[in-house]
Structure formats: C-alpha cells, structure tokens
Backbone bond lengths (Angstrom), bond angles and torsions (degrees), N, CA, C in turn:
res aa  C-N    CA-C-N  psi(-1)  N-CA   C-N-CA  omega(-1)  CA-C   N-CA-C  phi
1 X - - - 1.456 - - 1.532 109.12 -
2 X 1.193 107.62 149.75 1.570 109.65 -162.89 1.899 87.63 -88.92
3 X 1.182 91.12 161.69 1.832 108.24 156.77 1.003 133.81 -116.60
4 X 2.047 97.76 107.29 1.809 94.76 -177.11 1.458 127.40 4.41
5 X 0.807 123.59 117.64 1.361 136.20 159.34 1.855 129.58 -52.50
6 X 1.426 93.74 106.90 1.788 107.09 173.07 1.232 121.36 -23.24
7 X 1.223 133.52 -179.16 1.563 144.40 156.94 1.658 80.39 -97.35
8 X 1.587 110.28 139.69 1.257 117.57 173.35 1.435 106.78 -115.20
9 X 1.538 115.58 136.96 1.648 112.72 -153.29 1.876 109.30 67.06
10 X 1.090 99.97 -163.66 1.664 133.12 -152.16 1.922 76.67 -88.03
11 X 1.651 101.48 143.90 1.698 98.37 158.30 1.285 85.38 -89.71
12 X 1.591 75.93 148.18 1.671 110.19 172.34 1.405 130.67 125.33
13 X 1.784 85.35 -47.11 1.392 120.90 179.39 1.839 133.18 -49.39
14 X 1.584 89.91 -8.67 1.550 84.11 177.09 1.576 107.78 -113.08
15 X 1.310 112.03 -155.39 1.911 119.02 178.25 1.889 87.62 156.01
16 X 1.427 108.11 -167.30 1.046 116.33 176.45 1.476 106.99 -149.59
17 X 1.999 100.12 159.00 1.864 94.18 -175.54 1.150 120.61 -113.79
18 X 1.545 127.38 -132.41 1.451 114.55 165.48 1.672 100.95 177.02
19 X 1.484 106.83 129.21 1.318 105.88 -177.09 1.668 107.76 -114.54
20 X 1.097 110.21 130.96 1.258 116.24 -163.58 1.808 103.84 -105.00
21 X 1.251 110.54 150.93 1.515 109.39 -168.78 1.175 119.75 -151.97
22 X 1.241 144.85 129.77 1.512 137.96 -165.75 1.278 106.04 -82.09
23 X 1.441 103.64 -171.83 1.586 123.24 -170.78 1.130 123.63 -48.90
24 X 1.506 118.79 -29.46 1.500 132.62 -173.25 1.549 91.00 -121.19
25 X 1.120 128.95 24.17 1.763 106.00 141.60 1.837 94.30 90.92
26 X 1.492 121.01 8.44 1.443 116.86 176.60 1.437 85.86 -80.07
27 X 1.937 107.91 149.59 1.400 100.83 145.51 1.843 116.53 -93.66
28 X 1.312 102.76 146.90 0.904 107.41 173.48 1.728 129.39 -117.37
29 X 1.036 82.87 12.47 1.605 101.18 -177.41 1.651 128.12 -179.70
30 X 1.421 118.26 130.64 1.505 106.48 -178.49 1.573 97.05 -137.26
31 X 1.311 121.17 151.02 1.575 130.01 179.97 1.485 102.68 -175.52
32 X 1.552 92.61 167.07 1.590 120.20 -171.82 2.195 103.68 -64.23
33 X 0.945 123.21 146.19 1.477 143.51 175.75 1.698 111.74 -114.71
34 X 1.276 108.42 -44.91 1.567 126.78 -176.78 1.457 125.40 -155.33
35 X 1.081 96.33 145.62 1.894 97.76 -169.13 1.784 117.68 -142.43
36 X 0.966 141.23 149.56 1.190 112.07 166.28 1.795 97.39 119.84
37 X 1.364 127.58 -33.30 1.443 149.24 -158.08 1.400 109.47 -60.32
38 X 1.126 122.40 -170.54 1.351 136.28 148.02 1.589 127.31 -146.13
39 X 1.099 118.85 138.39 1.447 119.95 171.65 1.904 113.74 43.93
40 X 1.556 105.52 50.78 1.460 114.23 176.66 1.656 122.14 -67.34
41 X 1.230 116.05 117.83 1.497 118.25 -177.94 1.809 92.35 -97.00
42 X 1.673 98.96 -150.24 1.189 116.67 -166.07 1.568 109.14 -66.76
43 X 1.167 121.11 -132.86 1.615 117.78 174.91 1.738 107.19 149.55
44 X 0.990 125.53 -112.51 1.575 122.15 -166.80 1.718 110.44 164.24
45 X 1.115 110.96 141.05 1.419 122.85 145.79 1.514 123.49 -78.11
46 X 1.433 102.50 166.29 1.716 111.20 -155.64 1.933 78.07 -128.10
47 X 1.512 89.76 148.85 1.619 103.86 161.87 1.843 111.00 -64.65
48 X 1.227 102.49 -29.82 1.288 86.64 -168.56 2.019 117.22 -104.11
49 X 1.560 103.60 30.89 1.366 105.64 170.49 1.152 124.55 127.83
50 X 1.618 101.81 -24.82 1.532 106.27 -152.62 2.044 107.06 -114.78
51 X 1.121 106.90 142.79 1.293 95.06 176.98 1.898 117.26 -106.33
52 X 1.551 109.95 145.11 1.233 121.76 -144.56 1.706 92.83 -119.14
53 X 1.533 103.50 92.09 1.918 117.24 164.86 1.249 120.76 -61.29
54 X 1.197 111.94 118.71 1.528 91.82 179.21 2.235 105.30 -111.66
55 X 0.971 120.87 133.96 1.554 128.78 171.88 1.229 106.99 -91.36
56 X 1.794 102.26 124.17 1.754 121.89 -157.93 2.127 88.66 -97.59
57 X 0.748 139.31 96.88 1.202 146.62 178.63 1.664 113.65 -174.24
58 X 0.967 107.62 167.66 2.077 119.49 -177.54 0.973 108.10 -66.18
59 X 1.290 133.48 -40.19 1.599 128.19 -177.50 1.739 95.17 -111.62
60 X 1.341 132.86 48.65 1.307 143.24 165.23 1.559 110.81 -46.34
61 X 1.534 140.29 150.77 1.216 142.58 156.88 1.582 100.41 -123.05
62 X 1.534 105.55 171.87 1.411 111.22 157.96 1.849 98.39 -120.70
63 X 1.190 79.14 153.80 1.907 98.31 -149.94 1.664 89.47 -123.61
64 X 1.508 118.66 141.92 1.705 120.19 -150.64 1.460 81.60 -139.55
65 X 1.922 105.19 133.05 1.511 81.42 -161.75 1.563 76.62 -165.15
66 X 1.786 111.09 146.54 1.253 124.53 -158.21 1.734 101.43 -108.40
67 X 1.382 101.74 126.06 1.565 120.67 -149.97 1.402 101.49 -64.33
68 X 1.632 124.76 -19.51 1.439 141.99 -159.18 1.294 98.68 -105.68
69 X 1.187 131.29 -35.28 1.601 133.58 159.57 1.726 108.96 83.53
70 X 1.341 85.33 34.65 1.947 117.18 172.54 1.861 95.07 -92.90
71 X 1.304 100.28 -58.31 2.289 84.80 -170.96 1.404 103.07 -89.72
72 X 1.279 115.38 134.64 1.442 104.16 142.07 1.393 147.00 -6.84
73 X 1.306 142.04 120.70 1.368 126.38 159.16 1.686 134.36 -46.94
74 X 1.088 105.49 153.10 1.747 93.85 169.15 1.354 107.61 -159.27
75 X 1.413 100.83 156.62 1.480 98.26 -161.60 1.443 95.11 -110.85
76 X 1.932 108.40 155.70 1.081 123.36 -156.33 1.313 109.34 -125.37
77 X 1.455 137.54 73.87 1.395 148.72 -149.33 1.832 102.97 -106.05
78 X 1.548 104.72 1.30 1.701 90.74 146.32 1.335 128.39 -72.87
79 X 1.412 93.64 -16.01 1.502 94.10 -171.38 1.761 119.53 -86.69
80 X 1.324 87.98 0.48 1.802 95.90 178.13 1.321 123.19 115.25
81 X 1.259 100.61 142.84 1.553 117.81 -161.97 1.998 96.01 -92.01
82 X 1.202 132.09 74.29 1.308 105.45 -169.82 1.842 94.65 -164.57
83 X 1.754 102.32 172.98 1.839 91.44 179.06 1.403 108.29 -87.26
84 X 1.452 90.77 109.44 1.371 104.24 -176.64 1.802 106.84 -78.30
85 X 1.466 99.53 153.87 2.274 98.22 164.84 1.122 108.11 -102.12
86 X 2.343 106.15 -64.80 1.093 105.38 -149.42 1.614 88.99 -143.50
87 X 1.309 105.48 176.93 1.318 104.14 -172.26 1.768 90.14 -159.23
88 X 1.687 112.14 129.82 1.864 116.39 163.26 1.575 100.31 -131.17
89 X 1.029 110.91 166.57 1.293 142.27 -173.56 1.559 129.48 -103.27
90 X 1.310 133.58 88.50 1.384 111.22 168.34 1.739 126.54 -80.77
91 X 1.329 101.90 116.56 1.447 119.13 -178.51 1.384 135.85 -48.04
92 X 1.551 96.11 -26.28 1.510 116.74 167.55 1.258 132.64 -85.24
93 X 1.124 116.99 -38.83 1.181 135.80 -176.17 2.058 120.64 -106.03
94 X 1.566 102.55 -18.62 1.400 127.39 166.60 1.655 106.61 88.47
95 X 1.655 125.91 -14.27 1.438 106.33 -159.30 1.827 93.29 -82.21
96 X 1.082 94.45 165.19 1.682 121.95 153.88 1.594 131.04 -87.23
97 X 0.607 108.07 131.92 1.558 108.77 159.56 1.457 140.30 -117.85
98 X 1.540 128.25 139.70 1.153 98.48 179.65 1.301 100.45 -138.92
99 X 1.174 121.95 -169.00 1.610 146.75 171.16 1.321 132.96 -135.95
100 X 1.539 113.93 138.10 1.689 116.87 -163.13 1.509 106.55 -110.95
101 X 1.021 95.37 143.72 2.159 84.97 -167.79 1.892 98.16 -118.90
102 X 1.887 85.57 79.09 1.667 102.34 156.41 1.339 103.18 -123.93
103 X 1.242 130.24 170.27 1.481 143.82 156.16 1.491 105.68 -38.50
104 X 1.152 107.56 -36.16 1.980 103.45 -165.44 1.371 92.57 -118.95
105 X 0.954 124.39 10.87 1.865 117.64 178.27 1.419 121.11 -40.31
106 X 1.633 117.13 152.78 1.304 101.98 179.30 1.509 101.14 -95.83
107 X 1.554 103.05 -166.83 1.863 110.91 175.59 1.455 90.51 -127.76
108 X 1.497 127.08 118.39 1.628 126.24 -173.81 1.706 99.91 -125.39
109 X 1.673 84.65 154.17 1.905 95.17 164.32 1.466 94.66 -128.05
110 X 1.687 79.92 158.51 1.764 90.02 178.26 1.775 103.32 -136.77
111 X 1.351 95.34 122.35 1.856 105.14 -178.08 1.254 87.83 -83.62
112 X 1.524 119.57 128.32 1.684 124.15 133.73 1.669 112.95 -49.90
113 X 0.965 116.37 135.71 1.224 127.45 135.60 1.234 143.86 -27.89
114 X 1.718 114.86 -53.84 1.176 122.49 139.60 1.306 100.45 -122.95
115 X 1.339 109.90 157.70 2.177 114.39 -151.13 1.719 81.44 -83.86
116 X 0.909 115.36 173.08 1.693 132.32 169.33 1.825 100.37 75.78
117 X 1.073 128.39 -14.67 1.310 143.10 -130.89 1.977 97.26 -129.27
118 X 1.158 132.45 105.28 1.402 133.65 -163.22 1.735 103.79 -85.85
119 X 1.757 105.32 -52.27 1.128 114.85 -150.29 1.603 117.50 -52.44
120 X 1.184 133.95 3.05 1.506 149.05 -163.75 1.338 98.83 -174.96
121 X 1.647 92.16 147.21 1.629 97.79 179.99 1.854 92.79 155.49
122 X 1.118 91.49 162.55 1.760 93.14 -176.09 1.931 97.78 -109.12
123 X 1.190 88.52 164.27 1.225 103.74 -167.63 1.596 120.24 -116.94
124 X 1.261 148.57 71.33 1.165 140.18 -156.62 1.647 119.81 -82.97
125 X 1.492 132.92 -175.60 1.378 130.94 163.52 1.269 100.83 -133.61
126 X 1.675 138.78 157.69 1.055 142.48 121.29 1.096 160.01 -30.15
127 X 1.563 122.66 102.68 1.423 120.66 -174.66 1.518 110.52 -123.24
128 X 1.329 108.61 104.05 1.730 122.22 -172.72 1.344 102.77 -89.50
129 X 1.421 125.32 135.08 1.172 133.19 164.72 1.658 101.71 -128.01
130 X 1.330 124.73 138.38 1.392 114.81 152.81 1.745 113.83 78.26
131 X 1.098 121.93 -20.23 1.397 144.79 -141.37 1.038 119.81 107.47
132 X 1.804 126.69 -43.11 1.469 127.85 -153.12 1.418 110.22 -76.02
133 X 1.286 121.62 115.95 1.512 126.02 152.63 1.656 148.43 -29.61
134 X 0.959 139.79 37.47 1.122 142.19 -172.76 1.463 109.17 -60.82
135 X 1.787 113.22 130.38 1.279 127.03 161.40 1.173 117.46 -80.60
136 X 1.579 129.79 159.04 1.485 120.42 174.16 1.676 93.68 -163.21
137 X 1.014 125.61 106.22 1.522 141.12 159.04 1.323 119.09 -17.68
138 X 1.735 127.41 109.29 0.979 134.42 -165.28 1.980 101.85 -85.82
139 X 1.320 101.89 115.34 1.467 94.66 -164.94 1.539 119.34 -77.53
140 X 1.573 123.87 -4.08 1.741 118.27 150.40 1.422 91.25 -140.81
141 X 1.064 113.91 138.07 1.779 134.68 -172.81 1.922 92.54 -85.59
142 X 1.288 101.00 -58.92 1.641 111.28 176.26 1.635 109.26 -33.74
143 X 1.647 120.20 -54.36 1.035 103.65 -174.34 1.558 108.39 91.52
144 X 1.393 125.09 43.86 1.405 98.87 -161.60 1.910 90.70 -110.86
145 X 0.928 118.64 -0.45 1.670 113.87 155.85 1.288 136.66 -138.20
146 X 1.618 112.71 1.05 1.193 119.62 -172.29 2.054 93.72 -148.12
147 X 1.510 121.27 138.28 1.143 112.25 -178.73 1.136 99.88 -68.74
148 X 1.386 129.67 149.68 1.708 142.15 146.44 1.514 102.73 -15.25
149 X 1.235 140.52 -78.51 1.233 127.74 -156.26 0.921 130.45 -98.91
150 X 1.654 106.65 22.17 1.647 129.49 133.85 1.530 128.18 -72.63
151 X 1.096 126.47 -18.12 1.021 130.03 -128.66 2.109 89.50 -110.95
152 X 0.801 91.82 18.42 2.196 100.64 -173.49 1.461 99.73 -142.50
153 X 1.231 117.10 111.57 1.201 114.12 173.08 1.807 96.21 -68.87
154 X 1.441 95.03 130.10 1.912 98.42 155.37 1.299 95.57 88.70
155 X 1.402 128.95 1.42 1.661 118.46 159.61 1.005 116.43 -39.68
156 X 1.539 132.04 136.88 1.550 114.78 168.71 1.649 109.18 -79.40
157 X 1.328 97.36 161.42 1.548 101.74 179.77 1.966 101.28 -106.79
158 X 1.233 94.83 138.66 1.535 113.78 168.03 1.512 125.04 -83.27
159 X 0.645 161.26 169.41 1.226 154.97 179.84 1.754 111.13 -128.09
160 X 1.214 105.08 78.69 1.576 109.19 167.83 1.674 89.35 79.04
161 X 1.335 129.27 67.05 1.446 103.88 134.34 1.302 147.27 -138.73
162 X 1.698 89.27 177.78 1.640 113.26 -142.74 1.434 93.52 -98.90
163 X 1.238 95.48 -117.62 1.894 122.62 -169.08 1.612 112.52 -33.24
164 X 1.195 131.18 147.68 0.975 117.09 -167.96 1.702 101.93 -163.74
165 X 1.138 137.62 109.04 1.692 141.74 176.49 1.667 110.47 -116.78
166 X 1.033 112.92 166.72 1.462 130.94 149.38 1.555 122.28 -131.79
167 X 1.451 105.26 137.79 1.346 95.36 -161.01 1.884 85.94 -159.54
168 X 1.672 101.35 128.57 1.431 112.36 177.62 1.750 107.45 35.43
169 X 1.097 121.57 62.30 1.242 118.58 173.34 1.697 135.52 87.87
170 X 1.537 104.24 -6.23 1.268 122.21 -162.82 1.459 104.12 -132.77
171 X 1.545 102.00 148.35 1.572 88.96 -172.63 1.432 93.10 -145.23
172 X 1.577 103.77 111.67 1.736 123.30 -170.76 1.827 110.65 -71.65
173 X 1.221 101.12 144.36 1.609 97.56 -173.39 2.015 92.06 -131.85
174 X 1.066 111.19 149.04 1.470 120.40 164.58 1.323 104.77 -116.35
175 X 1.154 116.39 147.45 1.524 136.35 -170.62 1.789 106.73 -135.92
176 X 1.445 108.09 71.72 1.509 115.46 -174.87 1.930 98.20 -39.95
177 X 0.857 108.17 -54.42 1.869 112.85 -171.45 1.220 111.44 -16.28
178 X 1.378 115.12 -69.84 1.507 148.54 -161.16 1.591 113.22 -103.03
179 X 0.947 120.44 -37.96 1.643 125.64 151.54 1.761 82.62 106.14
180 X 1.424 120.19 56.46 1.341 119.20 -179.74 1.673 118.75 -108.89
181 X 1.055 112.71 158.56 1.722 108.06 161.71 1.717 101.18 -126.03
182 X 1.178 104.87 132.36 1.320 102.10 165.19 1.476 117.89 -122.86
183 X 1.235 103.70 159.43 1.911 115.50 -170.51 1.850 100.09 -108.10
184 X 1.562 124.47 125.05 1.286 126.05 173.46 1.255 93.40 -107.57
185 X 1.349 131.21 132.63 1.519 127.52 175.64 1.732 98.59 -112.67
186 X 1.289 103.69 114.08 1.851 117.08 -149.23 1.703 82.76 -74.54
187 X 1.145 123.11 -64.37 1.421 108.27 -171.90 1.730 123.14 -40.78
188 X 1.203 115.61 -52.03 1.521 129.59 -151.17 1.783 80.99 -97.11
189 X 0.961 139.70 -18.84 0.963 131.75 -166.38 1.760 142.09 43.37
190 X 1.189 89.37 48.30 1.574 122.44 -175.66 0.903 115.03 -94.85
191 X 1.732 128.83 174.68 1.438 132.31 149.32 1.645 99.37 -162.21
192 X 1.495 95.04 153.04 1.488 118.20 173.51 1.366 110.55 -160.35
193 X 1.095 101.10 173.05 1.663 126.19 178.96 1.595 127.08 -68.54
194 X 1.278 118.70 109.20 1.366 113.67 172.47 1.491 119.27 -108.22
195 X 0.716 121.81 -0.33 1.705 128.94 159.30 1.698 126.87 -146.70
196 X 0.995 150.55 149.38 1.362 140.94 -171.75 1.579 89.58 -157.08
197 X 1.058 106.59 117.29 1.756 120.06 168.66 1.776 107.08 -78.19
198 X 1.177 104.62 -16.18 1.179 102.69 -171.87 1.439 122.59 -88.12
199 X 1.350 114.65 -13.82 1.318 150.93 147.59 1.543 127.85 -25.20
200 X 1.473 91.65 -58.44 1.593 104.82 -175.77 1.247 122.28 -126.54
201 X 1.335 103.43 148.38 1.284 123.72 -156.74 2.276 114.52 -60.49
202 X 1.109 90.71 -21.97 1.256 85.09 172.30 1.511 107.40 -149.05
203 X 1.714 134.34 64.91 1.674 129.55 -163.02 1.531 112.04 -78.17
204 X 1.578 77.73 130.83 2.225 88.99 -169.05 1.729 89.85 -84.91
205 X 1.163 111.02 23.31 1.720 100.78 167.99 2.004 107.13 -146.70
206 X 0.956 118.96 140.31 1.119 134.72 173.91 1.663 146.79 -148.77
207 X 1.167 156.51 127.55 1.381 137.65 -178.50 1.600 97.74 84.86
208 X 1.535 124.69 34.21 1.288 148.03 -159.86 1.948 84.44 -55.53
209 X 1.356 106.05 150.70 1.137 116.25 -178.54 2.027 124.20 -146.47
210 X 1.273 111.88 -104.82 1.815 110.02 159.52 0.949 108.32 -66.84
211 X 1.309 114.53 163.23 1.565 127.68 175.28 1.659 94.06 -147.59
212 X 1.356 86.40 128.84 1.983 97.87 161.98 1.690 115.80 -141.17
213 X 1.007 91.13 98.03 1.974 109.70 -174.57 1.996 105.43 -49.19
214 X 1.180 133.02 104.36 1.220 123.38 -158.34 1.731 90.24 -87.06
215 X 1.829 113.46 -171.28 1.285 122.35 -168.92 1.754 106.40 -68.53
216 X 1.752 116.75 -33.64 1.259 124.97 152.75 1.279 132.07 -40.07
217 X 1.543 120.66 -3.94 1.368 123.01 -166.43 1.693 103.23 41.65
218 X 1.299 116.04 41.09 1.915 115.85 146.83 0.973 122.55 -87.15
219 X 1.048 137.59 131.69 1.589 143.77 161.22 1.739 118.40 -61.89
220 X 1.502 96.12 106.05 1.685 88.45 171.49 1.543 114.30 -96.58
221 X 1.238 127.70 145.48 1.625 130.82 -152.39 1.793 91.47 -118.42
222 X 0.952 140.30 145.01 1.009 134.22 129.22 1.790 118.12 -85.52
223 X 0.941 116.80 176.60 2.032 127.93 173.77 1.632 92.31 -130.87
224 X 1.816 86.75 132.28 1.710 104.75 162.28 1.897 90.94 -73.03
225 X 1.310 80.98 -173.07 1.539 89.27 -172.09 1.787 100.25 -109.32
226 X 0.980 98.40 45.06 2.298 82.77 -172.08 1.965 84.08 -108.36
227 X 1.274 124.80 -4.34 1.228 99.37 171.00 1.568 140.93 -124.87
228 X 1.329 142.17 177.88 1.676 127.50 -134.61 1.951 101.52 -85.09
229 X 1.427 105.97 9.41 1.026 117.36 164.43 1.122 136.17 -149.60
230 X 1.979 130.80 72.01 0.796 152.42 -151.07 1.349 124.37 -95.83
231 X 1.448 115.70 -178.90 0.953 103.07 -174.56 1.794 150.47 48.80
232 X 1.965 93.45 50.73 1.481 76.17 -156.07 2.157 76.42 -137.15
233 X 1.150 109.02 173.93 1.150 125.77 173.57 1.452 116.52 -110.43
234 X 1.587 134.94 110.72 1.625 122.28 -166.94 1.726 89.70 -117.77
235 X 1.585 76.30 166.13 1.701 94.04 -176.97 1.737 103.65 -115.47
236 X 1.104 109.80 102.25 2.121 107.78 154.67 1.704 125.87 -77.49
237 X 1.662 86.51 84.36 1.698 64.76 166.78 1.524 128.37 -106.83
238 X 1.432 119.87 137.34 1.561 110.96 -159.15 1.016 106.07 -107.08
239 X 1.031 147.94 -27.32 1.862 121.29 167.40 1.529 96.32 -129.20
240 X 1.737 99.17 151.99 1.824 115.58 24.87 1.428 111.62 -90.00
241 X 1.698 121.11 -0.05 1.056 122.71 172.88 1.874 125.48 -146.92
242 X 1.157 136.55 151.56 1.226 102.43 -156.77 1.621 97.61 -99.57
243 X 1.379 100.44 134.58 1.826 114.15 160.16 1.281 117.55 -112.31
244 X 1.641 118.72 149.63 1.499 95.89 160.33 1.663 99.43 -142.62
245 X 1.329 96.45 149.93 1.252 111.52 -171.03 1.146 123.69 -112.30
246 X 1.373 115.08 161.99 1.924 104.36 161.47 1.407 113.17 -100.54
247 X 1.739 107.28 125.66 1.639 99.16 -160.32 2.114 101.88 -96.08
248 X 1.622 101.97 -17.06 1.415 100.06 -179.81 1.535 115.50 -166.85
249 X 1.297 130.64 132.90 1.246 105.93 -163.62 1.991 89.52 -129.39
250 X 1.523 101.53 147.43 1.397 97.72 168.65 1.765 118.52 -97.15
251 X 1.217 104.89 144.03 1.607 116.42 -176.45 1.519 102.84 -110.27
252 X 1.215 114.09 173.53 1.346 140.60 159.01 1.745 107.46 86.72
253 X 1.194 113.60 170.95 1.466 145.22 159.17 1.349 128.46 -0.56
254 X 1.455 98.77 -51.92 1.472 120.66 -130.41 1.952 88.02 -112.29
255 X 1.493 100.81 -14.70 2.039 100.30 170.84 1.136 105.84 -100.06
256 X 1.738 122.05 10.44 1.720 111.01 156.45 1.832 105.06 71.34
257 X 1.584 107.74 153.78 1.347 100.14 -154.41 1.428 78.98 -89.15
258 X 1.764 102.47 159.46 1.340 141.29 148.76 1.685 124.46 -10.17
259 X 0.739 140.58 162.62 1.538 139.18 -165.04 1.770 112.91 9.19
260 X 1.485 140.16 -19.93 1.027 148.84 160.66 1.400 118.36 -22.80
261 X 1.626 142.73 179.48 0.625 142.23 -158.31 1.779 75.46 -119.53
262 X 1.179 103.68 -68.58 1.360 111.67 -164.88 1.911 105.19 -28.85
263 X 1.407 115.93 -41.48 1.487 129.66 -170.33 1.496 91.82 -41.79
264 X 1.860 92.15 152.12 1.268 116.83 158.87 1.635 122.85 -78.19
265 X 0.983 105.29 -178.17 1.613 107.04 155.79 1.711 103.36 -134.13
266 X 1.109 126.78 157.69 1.693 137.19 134.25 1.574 122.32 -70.70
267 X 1.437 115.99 109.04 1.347 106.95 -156.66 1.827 99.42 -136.68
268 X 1.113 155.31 149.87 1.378 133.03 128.54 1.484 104.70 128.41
269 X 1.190 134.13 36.90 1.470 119.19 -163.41 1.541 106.71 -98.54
270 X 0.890 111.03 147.42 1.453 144.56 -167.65 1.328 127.30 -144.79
271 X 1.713 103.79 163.46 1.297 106.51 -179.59 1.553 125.15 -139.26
272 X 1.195 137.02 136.84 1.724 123.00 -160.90 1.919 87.53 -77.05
273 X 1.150 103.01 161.59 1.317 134.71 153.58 1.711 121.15 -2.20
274 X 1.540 111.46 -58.27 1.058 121.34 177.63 1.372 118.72 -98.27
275 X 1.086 103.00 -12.51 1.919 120.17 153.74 1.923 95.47 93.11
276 X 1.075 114.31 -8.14 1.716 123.05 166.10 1.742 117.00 -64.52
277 X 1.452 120.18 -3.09 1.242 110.95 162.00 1.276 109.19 -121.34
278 X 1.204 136.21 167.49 1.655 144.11 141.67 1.491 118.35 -115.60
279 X 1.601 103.10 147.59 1.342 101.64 174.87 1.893 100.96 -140.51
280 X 1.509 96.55 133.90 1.591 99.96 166.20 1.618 107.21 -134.11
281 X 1.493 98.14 163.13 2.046 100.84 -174.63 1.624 88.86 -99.46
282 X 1.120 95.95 170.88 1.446 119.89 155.79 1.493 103.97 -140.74
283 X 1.582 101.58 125.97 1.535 116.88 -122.86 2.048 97.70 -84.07
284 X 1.453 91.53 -27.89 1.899 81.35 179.85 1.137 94.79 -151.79
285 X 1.195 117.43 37.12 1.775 132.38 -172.86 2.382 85.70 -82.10
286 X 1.663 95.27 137.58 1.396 118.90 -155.49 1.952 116.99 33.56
287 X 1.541 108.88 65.31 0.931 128.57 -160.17 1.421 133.18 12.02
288 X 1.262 115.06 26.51 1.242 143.34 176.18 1.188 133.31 -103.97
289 X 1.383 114.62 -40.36 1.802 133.71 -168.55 1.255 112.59 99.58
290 X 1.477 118.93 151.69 1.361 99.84 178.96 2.139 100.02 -151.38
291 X 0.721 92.46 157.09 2.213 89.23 -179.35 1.792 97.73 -127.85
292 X 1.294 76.78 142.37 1.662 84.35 -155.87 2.210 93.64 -126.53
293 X 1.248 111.16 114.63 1.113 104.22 177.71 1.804 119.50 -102.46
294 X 1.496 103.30 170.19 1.427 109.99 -148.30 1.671 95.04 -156.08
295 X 2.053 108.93 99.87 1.608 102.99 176.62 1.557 105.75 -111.07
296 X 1.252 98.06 122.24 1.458 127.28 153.87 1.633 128.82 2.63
297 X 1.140 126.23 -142.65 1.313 115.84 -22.75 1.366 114.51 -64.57
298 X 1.631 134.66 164.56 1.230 165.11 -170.70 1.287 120.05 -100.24
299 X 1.644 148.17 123.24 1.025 119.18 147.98 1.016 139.01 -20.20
300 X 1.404 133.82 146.31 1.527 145.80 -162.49 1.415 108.68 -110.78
301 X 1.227 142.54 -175.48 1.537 139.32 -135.96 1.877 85.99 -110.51
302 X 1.221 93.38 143.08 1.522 102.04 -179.98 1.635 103.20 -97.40
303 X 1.163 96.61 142.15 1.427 112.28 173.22 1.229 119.65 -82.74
C-alpha cells in the first residue's frame, strides 16, 4: 500500500498558470490563476468556464479558479479532503468526478447541490461489482478522522488514478498501477476495460497516465515516467477497431532519467478551439517545465 503522499517542495509553494494565445497560435499573454497551493497535479475544466486544480497530497483540495485570472481562487472542500489528480465534468447531468492517485484510491462523484454551483453537493465513492457501479455516500468529505477511501466498507480500490475525461457519455479513467484505461458509461452505469497492458504480449503503452479524448473520439495517453520506456505520448483509437499507437515520444537530457526524482513526466495535452493545434508539457524537462506545441491538422469528429 502506498503512503499518502507528501506536500512536494515548501507548502505553499505551488498554484497554477495560464498562457493565453491568439488565433494563430501567438502567445500573447501568460500569468498566475492560483497561488498559495501545494504539490498541484492535473485537474479539469468545467463547462461553465472555470478551471478545477486539484492538490495531490493527504490533506489535498480542489481549488476553482478563473482561467482569465480576473477572480480569485477558491477552494472547494465539498469535493473532498483527499490526494486528489484529476477531476471532469458531465455537462448533462452536472456531477464530477474524480480520482486519487494511491494504490488503493477510490473513483468518486460529486452532485452539486445546485449543478454549476461547487460549494455543497454530496460526495460519493465507488463500488464495482461485475461491471455494475454502485454509489455509496462518503460520510465526511473533510476527512477529519478517517481517510475518504476508508470510510465505505467494500469500495473498490483503484490502483493509482490519474487521467480522467468525459466524452459523449463516458467517462475514461487511467489507472497508472496496472497500466489500465477504463470506460464508466454514466448512464447505464457500468464499467469495463478498454485497454490492459497486461494483456499483451508486447504493450507500446504503459504507466498509463492523462487522458484527453480529441474531436475524433481518440484517446490521447500520456506515460508517468516509472517505466523502461518513458516519456512518450500514445494514441487509442477505438473504432471501427481498436489500435494504439505511439503518437510522440520525448528524447534527450534535459527530461532527466527515468524513475528518478529528477525525471520528467509528459503530462497535459490539449487542444485550441478549432482542434488544428495541440499542446503537451514536459513536466520539469530543463528543470523548469516546458509546453511543447504540435499543428495539425487532426482527425475530425467521428460520426
């Protein structure tokens, strides 16, 4: 079993930024979003504007934070006291979801209260049997004597997860542990397996990490770095049949060796507006970080 996870660096020391860029891909601006944090991983965008930090540590929050860096941040401790990664949104229906990246982590949703609306809202965990999904009410989100994903007898445990999207009805989870992707189909309330490295005899993907579902409905993968082939960005594409590929891999020096502390990760991929650019970081690549862009064109939205 893993052990909660540290504040990495100084508390305080983290927040998140935002580089803003015009039509043709100039930047034209970069500044602070959040400040004040600690040890910030991945997190999520909201349908309605705002982007959602999440802090990977034991006393973790998700932190609600205005992409233009006009409001203040604020932190959102309905959503749970725990090490949070990532956090997506279904638009239709309003809940969130997120994921905690321990060995035994849970997989949670969180109902607003009123949908669009963070400050209240219940907080549930996961208990998969069979495929079928069962919710069960996390009885203090805070955590103030027992961690969250103790707190349900018979929760299932996840194994390390990370990446996390929703896309046409489905809401993809990575499970760095096991080198898995899994599919939650929010309506039917199911889940199963869409990739298993463990499966095949030789997997060009592993140590599965972000996920960003492009307008193609492809799955882009990033890789943590704990394995003998890191650092790389893969492509899932699932119908009409599933392939997966390696869509880019980083070389040299400057992404620090492999399982190390010093190592990078590949983390963050994205897409502008018209879906003709991409952008991913390489996470402390020349001990700094660095975002590395990538124009198209891209497959277009599958029918």
């Amino acid at each position: 079993m893993d052990v909660p996870g540290p504040i990495i660096g100084n508390p305080g020391d983290g927040g998140a930024s935002a580089l803003r860029f015009d039509a043709e891909g100039k930047i034209v601006d970069a500044y602070e979003i959040l400040s004040g944090t600690s040890t910030n991983c991945a997190g999520g965008a909201t349908p309605w504007g705002t982007w959602l930090s999440c802090e990977e540590h034991e006393e973790g929050l998700v932190w609600e934070c205005d992409p233009r860096g006009k409001r203040e941040a604020v932190a959102r401790p309905a959503l749970g006291t725990f090490q949070h990664e990532a956090v997506c949104v279904d638009p239709w229906r309003g809940h969130l979801y997120l994921t905690e990246d321990l060995s035994d982590g849970g997989f949670y949703r969180f109902t607003p209260r009123d949908k669009g609306h963070l400050r209240k809202g219940r907080l549930e965990i996961a208990k998969v049997r069979g495929g079928e999904v069962k919710w069960v009410r996390v009885p203090d989100p805070a955590a103030r004597e027992t961690p969250t994903r103790h707190q349900v007898k018979g929760a299932t445990e996840f194994k390390r997860g990370e990446g996390i999207w929703f896309d046409g009805g489905i809401v993809y989870i990575a499970t760095t542990g096991d080198s898995r992707i899994l599919a939650y189909n929010v309506r039917r309330e199911r889940m199963h397996v869409v990739y298993d490295a463990d499966r095949l005899k030789d997997p060009p993907l592993r140590d599965v990490d972000n996920i960003t579902v492009s307008r193609a409905r492809e799955l882009f993968i990033c890789e943590d770095n704990g394995g003998d082939d890191p650092f790389d960005v893969c492509l899932i594409t699932l119908e009409p049949r599933q392939r997966v590929s390696r869509f880019a891999k980083l070389t040299g020096p400057q992404h620090g060796a492999a399982s190390t502390d010093a190592s990078s990760e590949v983390t963050g991929v994205c897409f502008n507006p018209r879906g003709d650019r991409m952008y991913f970081s390489s996470q402390r690549a020349f001990g700094t970080g660095v975002v590395y862009e990538v124009r198209g064109p891209f497959n277009g939205r599958r029918r």
